[in-house]
N, C-alpha and C positions, 0 to 999 in steps of 0.2 A: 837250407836249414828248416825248411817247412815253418816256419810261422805263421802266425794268424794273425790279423788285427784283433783288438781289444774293443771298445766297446768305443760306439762313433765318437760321443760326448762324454769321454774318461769322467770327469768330475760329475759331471750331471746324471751320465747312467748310473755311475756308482752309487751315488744319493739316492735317487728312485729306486736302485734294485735294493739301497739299505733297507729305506723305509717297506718297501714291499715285501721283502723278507721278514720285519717285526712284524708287519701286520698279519704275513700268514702265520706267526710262531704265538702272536696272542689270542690271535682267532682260527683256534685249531681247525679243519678241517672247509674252512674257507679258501678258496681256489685263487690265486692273484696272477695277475699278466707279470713276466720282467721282458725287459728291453728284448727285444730282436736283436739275437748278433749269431756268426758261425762259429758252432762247437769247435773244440779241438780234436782234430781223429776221429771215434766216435762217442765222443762227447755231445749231448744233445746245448739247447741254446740256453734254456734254463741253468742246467749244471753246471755252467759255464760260468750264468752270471753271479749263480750263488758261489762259486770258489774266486773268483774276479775280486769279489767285495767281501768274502768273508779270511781269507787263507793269506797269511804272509811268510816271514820267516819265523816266526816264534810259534804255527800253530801246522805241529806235523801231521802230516795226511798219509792214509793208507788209502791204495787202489784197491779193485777190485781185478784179476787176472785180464778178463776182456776187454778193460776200459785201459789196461796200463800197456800205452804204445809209446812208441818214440815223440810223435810228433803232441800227444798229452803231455807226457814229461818234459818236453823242452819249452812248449808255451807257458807252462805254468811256472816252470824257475825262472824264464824271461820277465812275465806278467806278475808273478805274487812274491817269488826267492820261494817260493813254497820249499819244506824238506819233507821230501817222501822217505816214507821208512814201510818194511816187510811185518813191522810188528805191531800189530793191534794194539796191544795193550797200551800203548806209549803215544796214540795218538789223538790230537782235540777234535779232528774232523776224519773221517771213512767217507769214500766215494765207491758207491758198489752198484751192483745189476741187479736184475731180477734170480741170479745164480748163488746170492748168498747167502749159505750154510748156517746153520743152529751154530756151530762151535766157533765160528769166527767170531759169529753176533754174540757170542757170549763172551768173547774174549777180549770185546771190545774198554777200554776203562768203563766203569760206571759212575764216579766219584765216591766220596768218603762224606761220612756223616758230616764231618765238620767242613769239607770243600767239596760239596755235590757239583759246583761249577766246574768241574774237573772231569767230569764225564763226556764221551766221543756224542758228538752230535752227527747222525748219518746219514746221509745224502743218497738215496736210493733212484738212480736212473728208471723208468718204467716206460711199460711199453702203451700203458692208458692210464689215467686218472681216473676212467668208468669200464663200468664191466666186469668188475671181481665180486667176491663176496660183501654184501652191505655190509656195514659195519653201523654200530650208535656211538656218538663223541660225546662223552659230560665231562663237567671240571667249567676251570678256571676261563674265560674269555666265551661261553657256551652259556644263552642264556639259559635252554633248559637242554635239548638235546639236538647234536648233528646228525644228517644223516652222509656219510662217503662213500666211494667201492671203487680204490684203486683195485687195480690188478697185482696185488701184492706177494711176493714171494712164499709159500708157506712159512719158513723160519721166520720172516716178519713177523707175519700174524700171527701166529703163536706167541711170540712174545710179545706184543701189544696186548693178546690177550686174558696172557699167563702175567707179566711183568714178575721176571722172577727175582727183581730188586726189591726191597722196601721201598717209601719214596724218604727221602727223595731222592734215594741214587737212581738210576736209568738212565735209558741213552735217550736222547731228543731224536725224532726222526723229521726227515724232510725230502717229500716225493715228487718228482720233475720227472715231467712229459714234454717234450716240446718247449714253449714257451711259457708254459704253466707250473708251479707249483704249489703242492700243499704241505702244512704242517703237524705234525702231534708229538710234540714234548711232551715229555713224561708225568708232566702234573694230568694230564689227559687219560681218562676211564675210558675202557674200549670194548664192545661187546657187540656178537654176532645179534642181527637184528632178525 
């Protein structure tokens, strides 16, 4: 059946990878270790950990084509109940590649003025955290300014840097390499440096 083990210390990773996952979503563009553990398929170990502790049955997930194999979808309905669904708009979490598209990301929910927590937060697998275009991070958890340069998709970056929501609707994003991940929710100002 292809499974995977889960994270060595269930309760203890999950904890650390929670906490670690707040710390990179307050503090945008701040780099954080999560646990060590084997992807699913190819899922890196990051992505792994943030769906492990973020994703149950109550919060539908959309793949991205080259991440959605057999042995993803069966660890994840073993490990989370996750329910995967083909339709963006109807989903809390998107897990995608360096492969995805302006029209997806835009079809993604954004939330509603009166329930912006209702917007997909997206998990973008990457093939570096350095080496794409600099970017500047200001807002909220930023004393004055970050500097990042994932290797990010174009359709990303354009819309980090277009944000073509008001706020506070958008999507949160969240970029995993390896073992590492960074954050930029949408309260987060984004401009080529």
């Amino acid at each position: 059946m292809s499974l995977v083990a889960s994270f060595q210390n269930p309760v203890a990773d999950a904890q650390y990878s929670f906490r670690r996952i707040l710390k990179a979503l307050s503090e945008p563009g701040v780099s954080v270790q999560l646990p060590a553990m084997p992807g699913f398929g190819a899922l890196g170990s990051a992505s792994a950990c943030v769906l492990l502790t973020l994703i149950d049955q109550d919060t539908p997930l959309w793949l991205s084509a080259s991440l959605n194999d057999e042995i993803l979808r069966k660890n994840l309905r073993f490990h989370t109940g996750a329910v995967l669904t083909d339709d963006p708009s109807a989903v809390s979490f998107a897990l995608a590649d360096p492969a995805l598209d302006s029209a997806t990301l835009l079809a993604f929910a954004c939330g509603d003025e009166m329930s912006p927590e209702l917007a997909t937060s997206v998990i973008v697998q990457l093939e570096s955290l350095t080496g794409g275009t600099p970017l500047r991070l200001r807002g909220p958890g930023i004393e004055s300014s970050r500097m990042i340069s994932p290797q990010l998709p174009d359709s990303v970056r354009d819309y980090l840097l277009n944000r073509p929501h008001r706020f506070p609707l958008g999507l949160d994003f969240m970029f995993t390499c390896g073992e590492e991940l960074i954050a930029v929710p949408r309260t987060t100002r984004v401009e080529v440096c």
